[in-house]
C-alpha positions, 0 to 999 in steps of 0.5 A: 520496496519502502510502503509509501513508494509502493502505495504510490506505484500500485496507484492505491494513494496518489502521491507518495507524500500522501502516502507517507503522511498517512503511514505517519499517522498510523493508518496503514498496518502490514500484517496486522502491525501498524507500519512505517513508510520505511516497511519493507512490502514483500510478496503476500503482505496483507495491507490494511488502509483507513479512510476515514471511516472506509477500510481497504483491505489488499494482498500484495501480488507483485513487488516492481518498480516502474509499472504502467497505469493500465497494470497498476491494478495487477500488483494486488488483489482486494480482500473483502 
């Protein structure tokens, strides 16, 4: 699944354009690399995000689809 979609399924950013824009300017990095809205998230990713000055840290645990907003939570797992 691209980057942009699954920030927008896992409800991590709220709009898919949203999270293009923020893929584009290089504030989101997989691994340790910045990564592209076309970056191909694979189970135990590691995602990095950049608002501003807060920095979120998620491990991917599930890769799907289409996933309801109560379940939205449980496709991945906050670092510290």
């Amino acid at each position: 699944m691209r980057l942009d979609k699954f920030l927008k399924v896992s409800r991590i950013i709220k709009r898919r354009t949203i999270a293009n824009e923020a893929c584009d300017q290089g504030r989101v990095t997989a691994n340790g690399n910045v990564a592209k809205a076309s970056y191909d998230v694979k189970i135990g990713d590691v995602l990095e995000l950049r608002f501003g000055e807060k920095i979120m840290r998620v491990e991917v645990l599930k890769v799907v689809e289409h996933v309801g907003k109560g379940d939205a939570a449980e496709l991945y797992k906050v670092l510290p």
